[in-house]
Every structure is written in C-alpha cells, then in structure tokens.
N, CA, C and O atoms as a Tinker XYZ file with bonds, in Angstrom:
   448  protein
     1  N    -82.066000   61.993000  -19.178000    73     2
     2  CA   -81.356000   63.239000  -19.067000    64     1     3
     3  C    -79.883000   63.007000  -19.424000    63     2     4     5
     4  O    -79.231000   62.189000  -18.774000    81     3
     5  N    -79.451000   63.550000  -20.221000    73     3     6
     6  CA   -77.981000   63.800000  -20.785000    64     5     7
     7  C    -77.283000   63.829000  -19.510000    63     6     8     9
     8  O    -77.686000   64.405000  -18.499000    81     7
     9  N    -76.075000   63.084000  -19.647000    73     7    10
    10  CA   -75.063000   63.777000  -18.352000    64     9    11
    11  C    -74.403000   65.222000  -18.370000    63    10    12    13
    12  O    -74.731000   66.005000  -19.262000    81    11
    13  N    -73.733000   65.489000  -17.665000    73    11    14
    14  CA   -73.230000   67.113000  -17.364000    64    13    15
    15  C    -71.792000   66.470000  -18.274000    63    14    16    17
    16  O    -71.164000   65.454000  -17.975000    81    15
    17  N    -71.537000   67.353000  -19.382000    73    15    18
    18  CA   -69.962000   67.244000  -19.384000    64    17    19
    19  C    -69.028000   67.977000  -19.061000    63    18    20    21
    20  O    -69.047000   69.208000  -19.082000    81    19
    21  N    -68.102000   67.253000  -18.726000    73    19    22
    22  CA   -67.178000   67.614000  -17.337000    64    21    23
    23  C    -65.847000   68.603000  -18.327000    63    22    24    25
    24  O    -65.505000   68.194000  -19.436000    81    23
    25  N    -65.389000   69.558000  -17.872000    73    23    26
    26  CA   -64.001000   69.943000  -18.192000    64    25    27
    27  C    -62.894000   69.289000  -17.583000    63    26    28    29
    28  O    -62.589000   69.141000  -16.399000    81    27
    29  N    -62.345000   68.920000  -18.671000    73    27    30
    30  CA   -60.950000   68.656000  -18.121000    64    29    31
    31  C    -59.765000   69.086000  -17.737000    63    30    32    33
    32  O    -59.041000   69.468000  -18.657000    81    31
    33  N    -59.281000   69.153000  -16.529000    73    31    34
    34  CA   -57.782000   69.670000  -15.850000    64    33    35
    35  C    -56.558000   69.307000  -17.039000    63    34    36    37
    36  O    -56.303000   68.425000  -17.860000    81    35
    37  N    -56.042000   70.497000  -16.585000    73    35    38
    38  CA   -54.998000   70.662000  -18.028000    64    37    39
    39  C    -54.137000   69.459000  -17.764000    63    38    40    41
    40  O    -53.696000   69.185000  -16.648000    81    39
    41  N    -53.907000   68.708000  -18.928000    73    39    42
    42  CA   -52.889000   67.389000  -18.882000    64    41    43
    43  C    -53.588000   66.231000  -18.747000    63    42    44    45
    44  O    -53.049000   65.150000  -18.985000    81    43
    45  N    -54.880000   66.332000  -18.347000    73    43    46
    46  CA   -55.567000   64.812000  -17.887000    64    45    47
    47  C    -56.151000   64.367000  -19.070000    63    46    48    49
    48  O    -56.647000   63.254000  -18.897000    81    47
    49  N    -56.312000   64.849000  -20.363000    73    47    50
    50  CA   -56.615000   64.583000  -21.891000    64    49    51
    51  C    -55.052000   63.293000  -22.118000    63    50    52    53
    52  O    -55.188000   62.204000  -22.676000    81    51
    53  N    -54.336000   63.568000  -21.807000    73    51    54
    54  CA   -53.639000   62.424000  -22.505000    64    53    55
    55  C    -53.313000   61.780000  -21.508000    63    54    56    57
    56  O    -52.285000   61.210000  -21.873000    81    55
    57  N    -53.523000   61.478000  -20.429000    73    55    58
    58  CA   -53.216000   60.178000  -19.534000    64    57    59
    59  C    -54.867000   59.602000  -20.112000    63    58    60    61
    60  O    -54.953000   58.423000  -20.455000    81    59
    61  N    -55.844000   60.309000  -20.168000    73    59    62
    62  CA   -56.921000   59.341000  -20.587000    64    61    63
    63  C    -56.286000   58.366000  -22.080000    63    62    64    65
    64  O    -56.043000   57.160000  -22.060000    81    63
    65  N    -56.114000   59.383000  -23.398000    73    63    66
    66  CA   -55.705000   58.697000  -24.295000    64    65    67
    67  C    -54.670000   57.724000  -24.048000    63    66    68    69
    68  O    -54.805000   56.623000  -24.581000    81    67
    69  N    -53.358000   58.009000  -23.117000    73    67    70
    70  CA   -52.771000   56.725000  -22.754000    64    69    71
    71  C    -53.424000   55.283000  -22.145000    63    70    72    73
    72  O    -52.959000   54.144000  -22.170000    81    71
    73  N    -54.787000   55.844000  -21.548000    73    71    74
    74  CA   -55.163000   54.906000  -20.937000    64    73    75
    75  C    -55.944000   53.877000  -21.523000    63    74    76    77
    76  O    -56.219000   52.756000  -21.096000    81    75
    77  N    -56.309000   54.564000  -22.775000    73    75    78
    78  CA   -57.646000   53.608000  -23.952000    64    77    79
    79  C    -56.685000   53.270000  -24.646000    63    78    80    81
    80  O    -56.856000   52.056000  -24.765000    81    79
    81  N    -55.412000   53.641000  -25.410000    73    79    82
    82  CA   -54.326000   53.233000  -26.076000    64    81    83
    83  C    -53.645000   52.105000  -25.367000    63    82    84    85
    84  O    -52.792000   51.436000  -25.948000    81    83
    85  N    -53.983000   51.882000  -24.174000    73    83    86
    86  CA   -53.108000   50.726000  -23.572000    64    85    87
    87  C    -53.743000   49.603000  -24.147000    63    86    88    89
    88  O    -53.040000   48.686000  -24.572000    81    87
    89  N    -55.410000   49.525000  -24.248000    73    87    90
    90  CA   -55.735000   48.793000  -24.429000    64    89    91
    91  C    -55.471000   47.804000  -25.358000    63    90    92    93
    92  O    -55.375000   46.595000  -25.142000    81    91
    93  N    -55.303000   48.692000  -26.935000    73    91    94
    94  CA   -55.226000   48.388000  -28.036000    64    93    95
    95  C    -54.855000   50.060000  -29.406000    63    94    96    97
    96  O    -55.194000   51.228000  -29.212000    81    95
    97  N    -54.417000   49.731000  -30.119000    73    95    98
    98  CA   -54.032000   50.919000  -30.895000    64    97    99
    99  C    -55.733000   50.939000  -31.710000    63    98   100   101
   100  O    -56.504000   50.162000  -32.273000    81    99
   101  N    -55.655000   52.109000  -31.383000    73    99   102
   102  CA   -56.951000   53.055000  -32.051000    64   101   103
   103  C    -56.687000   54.133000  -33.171000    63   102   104   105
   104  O    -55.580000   54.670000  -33.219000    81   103
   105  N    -57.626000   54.445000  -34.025000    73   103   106
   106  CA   -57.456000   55.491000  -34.677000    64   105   107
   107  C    -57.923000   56.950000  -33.321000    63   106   108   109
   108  O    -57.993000   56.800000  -32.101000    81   107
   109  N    -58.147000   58.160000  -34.076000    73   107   110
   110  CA   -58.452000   59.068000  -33.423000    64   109   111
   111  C    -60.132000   59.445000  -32.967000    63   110   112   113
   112  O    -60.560000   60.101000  -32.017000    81   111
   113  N    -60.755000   58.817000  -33.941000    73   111   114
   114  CA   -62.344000   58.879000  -33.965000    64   113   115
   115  C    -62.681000   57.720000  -32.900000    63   114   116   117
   116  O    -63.427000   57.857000  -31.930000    81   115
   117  N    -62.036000   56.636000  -33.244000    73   115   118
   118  CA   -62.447000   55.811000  -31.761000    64   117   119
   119  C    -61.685000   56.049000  -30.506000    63   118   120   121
   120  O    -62.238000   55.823000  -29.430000    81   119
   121  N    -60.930000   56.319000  -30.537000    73   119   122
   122  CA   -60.380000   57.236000  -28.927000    64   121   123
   123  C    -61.256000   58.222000  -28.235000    63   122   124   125
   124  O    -61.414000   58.309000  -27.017000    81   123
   125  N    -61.794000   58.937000  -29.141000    73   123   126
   126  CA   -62.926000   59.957000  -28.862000    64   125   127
   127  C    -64.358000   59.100000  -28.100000    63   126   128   129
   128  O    -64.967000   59.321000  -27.054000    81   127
   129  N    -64.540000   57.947000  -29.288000    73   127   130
   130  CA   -66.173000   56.965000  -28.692000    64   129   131
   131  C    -65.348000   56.446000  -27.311000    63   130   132   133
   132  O    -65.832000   56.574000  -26.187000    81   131
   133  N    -64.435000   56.027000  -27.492000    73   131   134
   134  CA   -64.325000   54.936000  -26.275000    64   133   135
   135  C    -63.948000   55.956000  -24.641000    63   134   136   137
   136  O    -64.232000   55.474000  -23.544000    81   135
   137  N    -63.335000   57.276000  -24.772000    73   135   138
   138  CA   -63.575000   58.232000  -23.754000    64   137   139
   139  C    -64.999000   58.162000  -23.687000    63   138   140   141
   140  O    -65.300000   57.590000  -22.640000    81   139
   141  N    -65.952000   58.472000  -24.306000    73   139   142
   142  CA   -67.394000   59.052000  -24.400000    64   141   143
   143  C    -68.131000   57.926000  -23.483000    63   142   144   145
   144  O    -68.873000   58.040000  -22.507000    81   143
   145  N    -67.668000   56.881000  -24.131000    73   143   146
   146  CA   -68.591000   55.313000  -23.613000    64   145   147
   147  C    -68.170000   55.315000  -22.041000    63   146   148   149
   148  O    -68.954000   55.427000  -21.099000    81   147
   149  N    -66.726000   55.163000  -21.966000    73   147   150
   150  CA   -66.308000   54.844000  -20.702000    64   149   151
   151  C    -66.233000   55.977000  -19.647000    63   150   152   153
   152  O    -65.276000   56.050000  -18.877000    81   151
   153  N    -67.296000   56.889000  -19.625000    73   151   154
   154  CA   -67.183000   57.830000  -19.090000    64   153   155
   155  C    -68.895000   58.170000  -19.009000    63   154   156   157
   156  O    -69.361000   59.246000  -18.636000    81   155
   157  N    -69.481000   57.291000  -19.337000    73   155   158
   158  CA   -70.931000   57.204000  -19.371000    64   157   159
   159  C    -71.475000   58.842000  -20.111000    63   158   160   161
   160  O    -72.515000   59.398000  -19.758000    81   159
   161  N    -70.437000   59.453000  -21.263000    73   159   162
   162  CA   -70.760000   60.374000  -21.882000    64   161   163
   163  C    -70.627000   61.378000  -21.284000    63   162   164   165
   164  O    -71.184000   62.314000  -21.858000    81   163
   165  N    -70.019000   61.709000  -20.151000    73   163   166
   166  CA   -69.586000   62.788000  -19.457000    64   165   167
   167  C    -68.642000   63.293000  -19.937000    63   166   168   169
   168  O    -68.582000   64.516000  -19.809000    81   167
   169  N    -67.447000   62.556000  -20.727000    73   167   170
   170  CA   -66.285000   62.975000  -21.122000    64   169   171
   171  C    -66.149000   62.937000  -23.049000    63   170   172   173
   172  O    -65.747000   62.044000  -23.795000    81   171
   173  N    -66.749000   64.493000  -23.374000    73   171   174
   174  CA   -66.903000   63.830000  -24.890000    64   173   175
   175  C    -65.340000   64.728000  -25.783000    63   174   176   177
   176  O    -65.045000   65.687000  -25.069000    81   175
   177  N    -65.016000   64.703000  -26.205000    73   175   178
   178  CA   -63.373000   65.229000  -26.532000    64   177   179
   179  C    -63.582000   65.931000  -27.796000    63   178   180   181
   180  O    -63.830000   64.988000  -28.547000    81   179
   181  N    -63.622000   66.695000  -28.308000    73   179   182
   182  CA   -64.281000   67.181000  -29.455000    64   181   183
   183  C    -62.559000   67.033000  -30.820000    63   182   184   185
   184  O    -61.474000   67.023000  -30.238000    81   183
   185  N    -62.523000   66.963000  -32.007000    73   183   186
   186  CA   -61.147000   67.062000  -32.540000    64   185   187
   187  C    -60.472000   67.645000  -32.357000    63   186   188   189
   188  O    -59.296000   67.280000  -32.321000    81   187
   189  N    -60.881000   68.944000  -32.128000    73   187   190
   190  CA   -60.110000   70.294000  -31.942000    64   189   191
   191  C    -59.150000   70.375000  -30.979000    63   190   192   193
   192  O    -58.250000   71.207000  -31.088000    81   191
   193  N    -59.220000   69.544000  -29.941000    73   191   194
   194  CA   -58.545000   69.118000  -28.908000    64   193   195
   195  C    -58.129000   67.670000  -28.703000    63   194   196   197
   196  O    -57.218000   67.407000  -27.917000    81   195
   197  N    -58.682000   66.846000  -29.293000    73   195   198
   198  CA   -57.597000   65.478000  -29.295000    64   197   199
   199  C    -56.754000   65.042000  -30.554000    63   198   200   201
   200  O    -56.219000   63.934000  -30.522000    81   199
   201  N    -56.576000   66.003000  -31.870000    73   199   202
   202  CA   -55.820000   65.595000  -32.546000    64   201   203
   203  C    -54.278000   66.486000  -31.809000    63   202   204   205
   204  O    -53.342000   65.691000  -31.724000    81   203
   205  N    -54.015000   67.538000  -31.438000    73   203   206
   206  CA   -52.720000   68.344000  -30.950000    64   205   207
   207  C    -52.612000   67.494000  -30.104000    63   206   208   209
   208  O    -51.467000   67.114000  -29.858000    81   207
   209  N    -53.522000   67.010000  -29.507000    73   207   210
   210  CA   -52.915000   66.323000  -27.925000    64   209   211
   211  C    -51.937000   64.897000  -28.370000    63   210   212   213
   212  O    -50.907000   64.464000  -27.853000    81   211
   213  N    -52.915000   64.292000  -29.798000    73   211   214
   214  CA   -52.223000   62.898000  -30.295000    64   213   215
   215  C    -50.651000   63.830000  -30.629000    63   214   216   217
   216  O    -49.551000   63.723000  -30.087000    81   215
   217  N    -51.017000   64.531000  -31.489000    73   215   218
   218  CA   -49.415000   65.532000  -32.072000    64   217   219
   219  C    -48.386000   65.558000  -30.713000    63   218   220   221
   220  O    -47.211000   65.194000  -30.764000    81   219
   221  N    -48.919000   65.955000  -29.750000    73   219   222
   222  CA   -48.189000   66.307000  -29.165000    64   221   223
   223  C    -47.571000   64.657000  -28.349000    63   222   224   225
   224  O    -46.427000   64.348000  -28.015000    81   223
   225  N    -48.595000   64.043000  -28.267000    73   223   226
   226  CA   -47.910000   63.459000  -27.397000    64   225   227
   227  C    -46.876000   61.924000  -28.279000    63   226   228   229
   228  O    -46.085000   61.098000  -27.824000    81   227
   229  N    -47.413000   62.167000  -29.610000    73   227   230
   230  CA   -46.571000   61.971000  -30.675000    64   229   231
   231  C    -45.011000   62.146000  -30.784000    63   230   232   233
   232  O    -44.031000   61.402000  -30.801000    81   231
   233  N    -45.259000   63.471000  -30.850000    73   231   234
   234  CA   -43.578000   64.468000  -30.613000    64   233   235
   235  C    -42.624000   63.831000  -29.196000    63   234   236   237
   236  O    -41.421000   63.606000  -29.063000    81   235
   237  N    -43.572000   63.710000  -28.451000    73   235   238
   238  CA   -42.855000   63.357000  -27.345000    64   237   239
   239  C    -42.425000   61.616000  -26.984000    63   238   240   241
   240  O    -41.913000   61.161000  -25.961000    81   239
   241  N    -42.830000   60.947000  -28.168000    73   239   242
   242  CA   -42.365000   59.762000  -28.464000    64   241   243
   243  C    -43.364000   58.737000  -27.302000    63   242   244   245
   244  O    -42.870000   57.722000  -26.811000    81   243
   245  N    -44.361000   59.046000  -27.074000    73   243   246
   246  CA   -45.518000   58.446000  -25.985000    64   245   247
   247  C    -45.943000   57.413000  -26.948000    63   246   248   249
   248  O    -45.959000   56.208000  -26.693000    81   247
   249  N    -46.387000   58.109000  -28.398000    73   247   250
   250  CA   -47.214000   56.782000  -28.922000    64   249   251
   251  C    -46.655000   56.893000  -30.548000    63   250   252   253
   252  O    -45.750000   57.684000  -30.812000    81   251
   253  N    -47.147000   56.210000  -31.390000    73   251   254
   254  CA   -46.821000   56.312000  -32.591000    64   253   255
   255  C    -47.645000   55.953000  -33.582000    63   254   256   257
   256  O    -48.093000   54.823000  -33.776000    81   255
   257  N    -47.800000   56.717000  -34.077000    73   255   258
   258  CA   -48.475000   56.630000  -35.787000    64   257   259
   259  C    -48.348000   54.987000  -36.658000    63   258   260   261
   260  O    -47.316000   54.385000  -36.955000    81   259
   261  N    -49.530000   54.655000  -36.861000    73   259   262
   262  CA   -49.035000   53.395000  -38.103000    64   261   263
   263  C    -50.553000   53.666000  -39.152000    63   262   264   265
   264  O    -51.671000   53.555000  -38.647000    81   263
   265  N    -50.372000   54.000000  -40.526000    73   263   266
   266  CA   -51.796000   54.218000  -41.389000    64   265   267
   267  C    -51.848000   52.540000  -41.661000    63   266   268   269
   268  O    -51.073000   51.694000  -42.106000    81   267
   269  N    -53.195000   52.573000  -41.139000    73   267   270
   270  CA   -54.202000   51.451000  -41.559000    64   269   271
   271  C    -55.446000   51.482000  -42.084000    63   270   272   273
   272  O    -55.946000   52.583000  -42.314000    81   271
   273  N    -56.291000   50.084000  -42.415000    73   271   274
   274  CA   -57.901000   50.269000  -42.478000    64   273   275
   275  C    -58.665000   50.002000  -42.427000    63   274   276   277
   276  O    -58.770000   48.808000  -42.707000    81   275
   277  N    -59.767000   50.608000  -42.106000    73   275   278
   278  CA   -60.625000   50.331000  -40.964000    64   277   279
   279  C    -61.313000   49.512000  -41.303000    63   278   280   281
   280  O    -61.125000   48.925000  -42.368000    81   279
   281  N    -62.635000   49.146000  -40.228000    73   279   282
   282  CA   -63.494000   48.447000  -40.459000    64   281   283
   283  C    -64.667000   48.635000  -41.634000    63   282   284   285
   284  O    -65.607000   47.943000  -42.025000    81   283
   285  N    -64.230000   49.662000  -41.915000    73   283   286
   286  CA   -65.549000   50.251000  -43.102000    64   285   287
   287  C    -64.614000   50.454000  -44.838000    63   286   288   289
   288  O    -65.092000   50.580000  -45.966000    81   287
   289  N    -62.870000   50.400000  -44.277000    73   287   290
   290  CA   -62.510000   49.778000  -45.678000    64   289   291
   291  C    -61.350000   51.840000  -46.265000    63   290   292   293
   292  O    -60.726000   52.174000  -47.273000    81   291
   293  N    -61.677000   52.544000  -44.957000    73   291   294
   294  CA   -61.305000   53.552000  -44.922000    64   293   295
   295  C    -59.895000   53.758000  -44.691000    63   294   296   297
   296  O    -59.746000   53.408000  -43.520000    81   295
   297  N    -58.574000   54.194000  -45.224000    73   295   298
   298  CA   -57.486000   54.592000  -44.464000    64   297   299
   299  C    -57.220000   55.721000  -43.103000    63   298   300   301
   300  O    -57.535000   56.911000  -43.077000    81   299
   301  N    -56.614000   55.002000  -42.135000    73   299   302
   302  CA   -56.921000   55.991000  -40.702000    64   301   303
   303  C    -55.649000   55.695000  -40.109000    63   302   304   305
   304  O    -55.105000   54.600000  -40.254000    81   303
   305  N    -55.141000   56.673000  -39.423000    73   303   306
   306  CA   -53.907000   57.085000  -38.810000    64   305   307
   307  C    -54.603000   56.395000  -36.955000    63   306   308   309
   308  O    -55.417000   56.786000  -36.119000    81   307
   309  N    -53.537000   55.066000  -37.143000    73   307   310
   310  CA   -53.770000   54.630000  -35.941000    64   309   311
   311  C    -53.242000   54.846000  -35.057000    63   310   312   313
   312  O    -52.304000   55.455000  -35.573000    81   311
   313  N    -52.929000   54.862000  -33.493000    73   311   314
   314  CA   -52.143000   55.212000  -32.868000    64   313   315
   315  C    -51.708000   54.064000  -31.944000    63   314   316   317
   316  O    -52.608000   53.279000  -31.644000    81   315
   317  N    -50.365000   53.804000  -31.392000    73   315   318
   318  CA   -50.307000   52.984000  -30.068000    64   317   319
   319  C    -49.189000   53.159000  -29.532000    63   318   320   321
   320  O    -48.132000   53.514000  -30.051000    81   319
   321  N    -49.491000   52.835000  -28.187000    73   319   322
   322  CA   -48.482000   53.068000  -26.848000    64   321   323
   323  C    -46.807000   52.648000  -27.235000    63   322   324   325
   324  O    -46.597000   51.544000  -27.736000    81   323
   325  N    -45.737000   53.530000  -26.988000    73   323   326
   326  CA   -44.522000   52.904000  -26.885000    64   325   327
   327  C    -44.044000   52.971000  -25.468000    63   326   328   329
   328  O    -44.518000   53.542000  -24.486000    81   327
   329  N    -43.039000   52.276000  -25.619000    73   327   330
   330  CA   -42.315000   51.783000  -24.126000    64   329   331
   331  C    -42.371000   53.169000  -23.314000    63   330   332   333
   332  O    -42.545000   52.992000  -22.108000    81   331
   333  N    -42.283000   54.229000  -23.630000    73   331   334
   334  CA   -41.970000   55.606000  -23.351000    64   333   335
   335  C    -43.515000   55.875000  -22.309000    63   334   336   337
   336  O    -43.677000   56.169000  -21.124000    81   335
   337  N    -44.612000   55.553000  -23.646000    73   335   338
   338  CA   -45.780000   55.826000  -23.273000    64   337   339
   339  C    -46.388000   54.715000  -22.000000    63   338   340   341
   340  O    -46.945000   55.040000  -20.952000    81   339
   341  N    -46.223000   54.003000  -22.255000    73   339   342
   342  CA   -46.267000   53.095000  -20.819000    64   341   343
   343  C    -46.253000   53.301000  -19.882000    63   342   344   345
   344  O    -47.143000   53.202000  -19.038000    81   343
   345  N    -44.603000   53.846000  -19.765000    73   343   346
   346  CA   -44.017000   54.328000  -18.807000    64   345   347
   347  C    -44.562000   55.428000  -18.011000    63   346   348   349
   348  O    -44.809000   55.457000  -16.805000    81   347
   349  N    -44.740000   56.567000  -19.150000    73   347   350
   350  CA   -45.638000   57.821000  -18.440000    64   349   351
   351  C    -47.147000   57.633000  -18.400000    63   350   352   353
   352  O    -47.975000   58.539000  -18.312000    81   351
   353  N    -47.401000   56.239000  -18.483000    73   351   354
   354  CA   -49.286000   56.094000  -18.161000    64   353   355
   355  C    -48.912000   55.598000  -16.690000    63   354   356   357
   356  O    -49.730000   56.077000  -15.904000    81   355
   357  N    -47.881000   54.739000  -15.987000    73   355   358
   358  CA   -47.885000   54.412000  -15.212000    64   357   359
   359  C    -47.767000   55.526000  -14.384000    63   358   360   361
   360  O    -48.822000   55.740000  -13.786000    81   359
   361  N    -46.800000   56.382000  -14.104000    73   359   362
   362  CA   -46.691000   57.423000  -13.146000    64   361   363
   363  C    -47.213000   58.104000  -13.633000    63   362   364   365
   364  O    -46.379000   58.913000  -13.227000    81   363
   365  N    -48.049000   58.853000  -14.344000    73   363   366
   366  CA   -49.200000   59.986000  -14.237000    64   365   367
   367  C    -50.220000   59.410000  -13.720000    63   366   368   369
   368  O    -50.873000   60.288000  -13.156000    81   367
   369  N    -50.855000   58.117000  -13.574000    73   367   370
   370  CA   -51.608000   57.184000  -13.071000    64   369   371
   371  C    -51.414000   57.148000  -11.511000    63   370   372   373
   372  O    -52.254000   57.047000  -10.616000    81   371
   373  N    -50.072000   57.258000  -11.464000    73   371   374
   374  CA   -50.088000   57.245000   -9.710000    64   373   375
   375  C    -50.226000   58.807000   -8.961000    63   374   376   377
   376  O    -50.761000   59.086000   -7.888000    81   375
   377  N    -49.593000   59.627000   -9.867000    73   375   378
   378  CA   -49.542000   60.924000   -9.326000    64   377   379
   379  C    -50.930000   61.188000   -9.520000    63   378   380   381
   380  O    -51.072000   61.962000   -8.574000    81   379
   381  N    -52.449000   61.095000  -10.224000    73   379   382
   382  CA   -53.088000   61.653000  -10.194000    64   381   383
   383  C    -53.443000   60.647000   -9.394000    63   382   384   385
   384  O    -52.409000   60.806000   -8.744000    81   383
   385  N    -54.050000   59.600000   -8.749000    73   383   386
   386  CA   -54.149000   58.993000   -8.014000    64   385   387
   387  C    -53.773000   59.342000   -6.240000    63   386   388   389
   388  O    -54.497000   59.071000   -5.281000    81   387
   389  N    -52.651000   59.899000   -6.224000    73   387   390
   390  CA   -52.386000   60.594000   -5.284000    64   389   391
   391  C    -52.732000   62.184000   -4.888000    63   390   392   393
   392  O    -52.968000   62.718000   -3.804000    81   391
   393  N    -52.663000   62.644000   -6.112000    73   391   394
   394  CA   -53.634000   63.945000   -6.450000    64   393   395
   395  C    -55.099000   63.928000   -5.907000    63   394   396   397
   396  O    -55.364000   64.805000   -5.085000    81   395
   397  N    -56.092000   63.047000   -6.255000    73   395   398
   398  CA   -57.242000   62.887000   -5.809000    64   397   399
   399  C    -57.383000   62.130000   -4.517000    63   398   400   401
   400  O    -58.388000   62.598000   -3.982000    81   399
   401  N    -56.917000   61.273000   -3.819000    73   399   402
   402  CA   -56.579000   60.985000   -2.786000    64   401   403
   403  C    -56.652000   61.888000   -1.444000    63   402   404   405
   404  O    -57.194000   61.688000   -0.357000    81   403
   405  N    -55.842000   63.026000   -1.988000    73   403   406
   406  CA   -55.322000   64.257000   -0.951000    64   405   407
   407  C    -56.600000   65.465000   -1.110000    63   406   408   409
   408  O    -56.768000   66.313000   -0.233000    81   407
   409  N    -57.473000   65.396000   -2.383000    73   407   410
   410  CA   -58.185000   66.376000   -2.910000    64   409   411
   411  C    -59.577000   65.771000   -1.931000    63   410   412   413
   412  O    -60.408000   66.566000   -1.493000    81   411
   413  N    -59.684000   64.124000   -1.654000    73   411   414
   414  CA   -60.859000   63.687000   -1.245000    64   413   415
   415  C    -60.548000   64.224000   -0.284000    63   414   416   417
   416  O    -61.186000   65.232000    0.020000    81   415
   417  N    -59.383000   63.748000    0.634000    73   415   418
   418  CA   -59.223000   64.261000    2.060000    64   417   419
   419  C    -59.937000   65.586000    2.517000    63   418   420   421
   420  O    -60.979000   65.642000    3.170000    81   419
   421  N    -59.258000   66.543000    2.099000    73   419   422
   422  CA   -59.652000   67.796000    1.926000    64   421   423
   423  C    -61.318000   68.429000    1.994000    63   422   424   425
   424  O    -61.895000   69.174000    2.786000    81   423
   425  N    -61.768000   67.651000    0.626000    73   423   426
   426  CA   -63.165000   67.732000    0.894000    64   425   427
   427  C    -64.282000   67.189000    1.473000    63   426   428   429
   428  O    -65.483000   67.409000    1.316000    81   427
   429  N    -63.297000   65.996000    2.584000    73   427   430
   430  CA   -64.688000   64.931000    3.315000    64   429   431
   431  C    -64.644000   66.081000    4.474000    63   430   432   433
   432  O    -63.849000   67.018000    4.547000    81   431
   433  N    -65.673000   65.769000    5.326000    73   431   434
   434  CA   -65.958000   66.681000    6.339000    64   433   435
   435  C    -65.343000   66.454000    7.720000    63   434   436   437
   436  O    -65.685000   65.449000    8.344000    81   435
   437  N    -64.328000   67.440000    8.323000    73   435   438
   438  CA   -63.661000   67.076000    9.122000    64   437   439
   439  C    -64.245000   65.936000   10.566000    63   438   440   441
   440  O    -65.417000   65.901000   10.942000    81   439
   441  N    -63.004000   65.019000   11.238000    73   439   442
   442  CA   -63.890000   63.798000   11.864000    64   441   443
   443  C    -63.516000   64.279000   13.366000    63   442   444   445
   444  O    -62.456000   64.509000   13.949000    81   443
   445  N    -65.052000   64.326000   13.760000    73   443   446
   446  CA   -64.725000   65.098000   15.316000    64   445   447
   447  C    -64.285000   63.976000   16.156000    63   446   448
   448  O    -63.972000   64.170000   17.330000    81   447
C-alpha cells in the first residue's frame, strides 16, 4: 500500500531542502528523490513547487546556483548551502523542533 502523502505547513519545503543540501549540493530532480526516499515516500514535492522555493530561497542568499554534469552526461543547475543557509537550517531546525515539542504536549492525553 502506497503511503498517504502528507501536505506541507507553509515554510517547512525549504528547511527540508536546507536539510538534504547540507548534505551535499544537488541538482533540483534529486532534491525531489532524496525528500521522497527519506520520507519513506510520504513527502513527494512535485516542480511546481520546489523550483520557486530553490528561486526563492536563492534570492535570499540561503544557497547558490553552480551549472554542472550529471551523472548521465546532462547539464543541471546544482544547488548548495551558503554560510547564510546554514545558519537558517540551524534555527528553523530548532524552532520547529520546539514547535512540535509543544504541539506533542498538547496532543498526548492529559496525566491524571
């Protein structure tokens, strides 16, 4: 059985991409597999929504563009983390961390 795929809370699309970009600089098609994989396919990102998000978070000096090519011999717009982007993987990392934290609270069942 296919998993359920999940919607994502507005903003949590690019702390993920910060988070697979930490790894190593990716093009945009493998940012997409490696959400999909590491998310046991719950989380599939379609283009339409992770190329603006790269744009955007582009603009905002998070990551940066370098054209390379690939393993199949193709030219592809790679992406990777700058000092900037680091920076905001670390504290969006903690704030949502603390976000869900307070959200579990909430929904465990009060302790008599």
């Amino acid at each position: 059985m296919p998993p359920e795929r999940l919607e994502l809370p507005q903003g949590t699309l690019e702390l993920l991409i910060l988070q697979v970009l930490e790894m190593e600089p990716q093009h945009g098609w493998a940012i997409s597999e490696r959400l999909n994989q590491r998310s046991n396919g719950a989380i599939q990102v379609q283009q339409g929504s992770l190329y603006p998000a790269l744009h955007r978070m582009e603009r905002r000096g998070l990551i940066r563009p370098d054209w390379r090519v690939t393993d199949n011999g193709r030219r592809a717009k790679y992406y990777e983390l700058t000092a900037r982007g680091r920076k905001e993987l670390r504290a969006e990392t903690a704030s949502w961390q603390k976000l869900t934290e307070a959200v579990a609270l909430i929904l465990s069942p009060d302790e008599i």
